[in-house]
N, C-alpha and C positions, 0 to 999 in steps of 0.2 A: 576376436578377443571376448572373453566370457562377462556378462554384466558384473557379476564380483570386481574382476578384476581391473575393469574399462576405469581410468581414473575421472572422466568428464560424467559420468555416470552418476559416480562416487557424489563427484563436487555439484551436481545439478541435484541429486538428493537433499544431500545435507544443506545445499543454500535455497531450493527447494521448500524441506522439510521447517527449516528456521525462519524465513521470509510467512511462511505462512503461520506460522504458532505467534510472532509475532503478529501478523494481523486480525488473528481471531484471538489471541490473549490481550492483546491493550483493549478491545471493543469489548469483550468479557467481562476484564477486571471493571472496567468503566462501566459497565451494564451492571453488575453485579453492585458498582458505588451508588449507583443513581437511583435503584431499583429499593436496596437497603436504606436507604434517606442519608446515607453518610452527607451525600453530596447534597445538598436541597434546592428545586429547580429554583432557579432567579424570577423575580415576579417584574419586572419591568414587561411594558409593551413591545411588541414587537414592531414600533414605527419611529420614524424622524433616525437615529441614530443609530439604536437597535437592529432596524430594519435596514441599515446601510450594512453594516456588521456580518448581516446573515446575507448579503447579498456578497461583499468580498469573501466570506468564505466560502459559497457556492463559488466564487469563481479560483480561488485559490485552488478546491479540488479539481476545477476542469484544468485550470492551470499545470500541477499536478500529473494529472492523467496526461495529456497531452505531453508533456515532458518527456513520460516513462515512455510513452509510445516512440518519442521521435530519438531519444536518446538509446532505447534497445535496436532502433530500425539503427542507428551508425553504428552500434557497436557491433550486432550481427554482421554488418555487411564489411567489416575488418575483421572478423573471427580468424578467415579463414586462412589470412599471413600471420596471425600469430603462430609464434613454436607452439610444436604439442606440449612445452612444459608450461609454457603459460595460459593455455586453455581453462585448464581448471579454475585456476587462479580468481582469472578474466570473470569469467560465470559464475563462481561464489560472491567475488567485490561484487557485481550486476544486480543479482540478483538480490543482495541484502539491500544493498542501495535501491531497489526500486522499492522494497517494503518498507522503509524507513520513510521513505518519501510519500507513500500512498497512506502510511499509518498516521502521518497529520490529519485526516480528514475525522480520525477519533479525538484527536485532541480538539479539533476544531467544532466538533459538536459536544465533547464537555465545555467549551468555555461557550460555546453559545445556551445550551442549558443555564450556565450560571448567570447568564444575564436575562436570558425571556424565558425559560422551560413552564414554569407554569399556564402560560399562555401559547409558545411554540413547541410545544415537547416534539409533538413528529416530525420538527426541521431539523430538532440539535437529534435526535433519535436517526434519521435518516443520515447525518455526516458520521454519527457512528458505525451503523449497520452498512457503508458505501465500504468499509476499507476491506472485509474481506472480499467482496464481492469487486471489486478493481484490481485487487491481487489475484485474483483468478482468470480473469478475463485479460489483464495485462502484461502480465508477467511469462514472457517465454518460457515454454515448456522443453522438456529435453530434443524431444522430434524439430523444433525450430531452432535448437542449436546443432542441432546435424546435418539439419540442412542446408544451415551457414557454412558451413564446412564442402557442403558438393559444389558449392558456387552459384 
């Protein structure tokens, strides 16, 4: 079948293509707010409470990650009893759903800026700049959904 017209193809493109403009546009826009002073870093310390804060959301994104990992590992390894009409389907939901979930870790370093940034900016700076780079690394690529498919 010719890549045009492969419709798994199609659907790994376009969810793909969306999963990722989603993870480097909310880290963007947010980089863009924080850089502009829209948003102005939080002066609080980073200890006692603070420091609990930025410790759950380090663990939220491992949390996260781990999730996407162990939730693409089941669903690849059912792929390949789905009908060919639900394929596509399957792989678009998947794959928007892992960047929705991996796109927290920008929200979660805007709000930790708002509370320490003047004092931690490279921790809330770091939960931002993680989301594109765990949408890359985590997120099945089309080669691993076809592979799902040879069993």
């Amino acid at each position: 079948m010719s890549g045009a017209a492969d419709p798994l193809r199609r659907a790994h493109r376009l969810a793909y293509g969306l999963g990722l403009a989603l993870c480097c546009g909310t880290p963007g826009v947010i980089a863009l707010l924080l850089l502009a002073g829209v948003i102005p870093p939080g002066t609080e310390t980073p200890e006692g409470i603070h420091q609990q804060v930025g410790y759950l959301f380090t663990g939220l994104v491992f949390l996260a990650a781990a999730w996407v990992l162990w939730r693409s590992g089941q669903v690849l390894r059912g792929f390949r009893e789905l009908t060919e009409a639900q394929r596509p389907l399957v792989l678009l939901r998947e794959c928007l759903l892992y960047a929705a979930v991996l796109d927290l870790s920008s929200l979660w370093g805007l709000l930790y800026w708002s509370q320490v940034g003047s004092q931690a900016g490279r921790h809330a700076w770091s939960f931002i700049l993680l989301t594109p780079a765990l949408f890359l690394a985590l997120v099945p690529r089309e080669a691993r959904w076809r592979k799902a498919l040879e069993g």
